[in-house]
N, C-alpha and C positions, 0 to 999 in steps of 0.2 A: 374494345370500345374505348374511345379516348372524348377529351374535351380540346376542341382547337380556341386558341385565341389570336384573332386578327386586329392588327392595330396598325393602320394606315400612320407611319411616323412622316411622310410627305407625299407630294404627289409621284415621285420618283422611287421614293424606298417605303419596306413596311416590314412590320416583325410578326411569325408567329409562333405560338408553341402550341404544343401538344403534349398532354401527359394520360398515361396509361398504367391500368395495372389490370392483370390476369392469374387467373386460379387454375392451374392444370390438372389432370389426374390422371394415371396412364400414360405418360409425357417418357417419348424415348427421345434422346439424344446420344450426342459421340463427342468425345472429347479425348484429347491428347495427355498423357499419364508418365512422366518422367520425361527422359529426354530423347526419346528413339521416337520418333515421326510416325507413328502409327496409330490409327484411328480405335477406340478401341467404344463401341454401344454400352449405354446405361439405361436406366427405366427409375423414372421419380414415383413413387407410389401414388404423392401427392406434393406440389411444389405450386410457389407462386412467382408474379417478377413484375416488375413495374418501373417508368421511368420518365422522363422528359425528352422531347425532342425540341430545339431555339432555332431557329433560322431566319435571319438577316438578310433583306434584298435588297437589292439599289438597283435602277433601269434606266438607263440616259436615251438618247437617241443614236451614239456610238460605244455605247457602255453599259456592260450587266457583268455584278457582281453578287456573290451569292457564300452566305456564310453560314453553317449548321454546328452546333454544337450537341451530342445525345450524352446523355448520364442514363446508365441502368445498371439494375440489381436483381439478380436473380436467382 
């Protein structure tokens, strides 16, 4: 569950974010463990993570441009 925020900066472009955060339990994932390329599964007893997501648009009539920035911690 996040919070979006929209804010019309012209008629053309507009910004918004998004930020979250989550409480897992039973949480498996895979992750890479020294330098040999092999997936190796973990199990978080209990873990959380949260973060923001920014994105910048602009829309012309020959032109769309689109720019995201995410930060997370988990």
């Amino acid at each position: 569950m996040g919070r979006w925020l929209d804010a019309p900066v012209h008629a053309c472009a507009g910004f918004r974010r998004r930020q979250y955060f989550r409480i897992d339990r039973h949480y498996l994932d895979e992750g890479q463990f020294g330098f040999v390329p092999i997936d190796a599964p973990f199990n978080y007893a209990r873990g959380y993570g949260g973060g923001t997501v920014n994105s910048l648009t602009y829309n012309s009539r020959d032109f769309l441009a689109r720019a995201n920035v995410f930060v997370a911690r988990e």
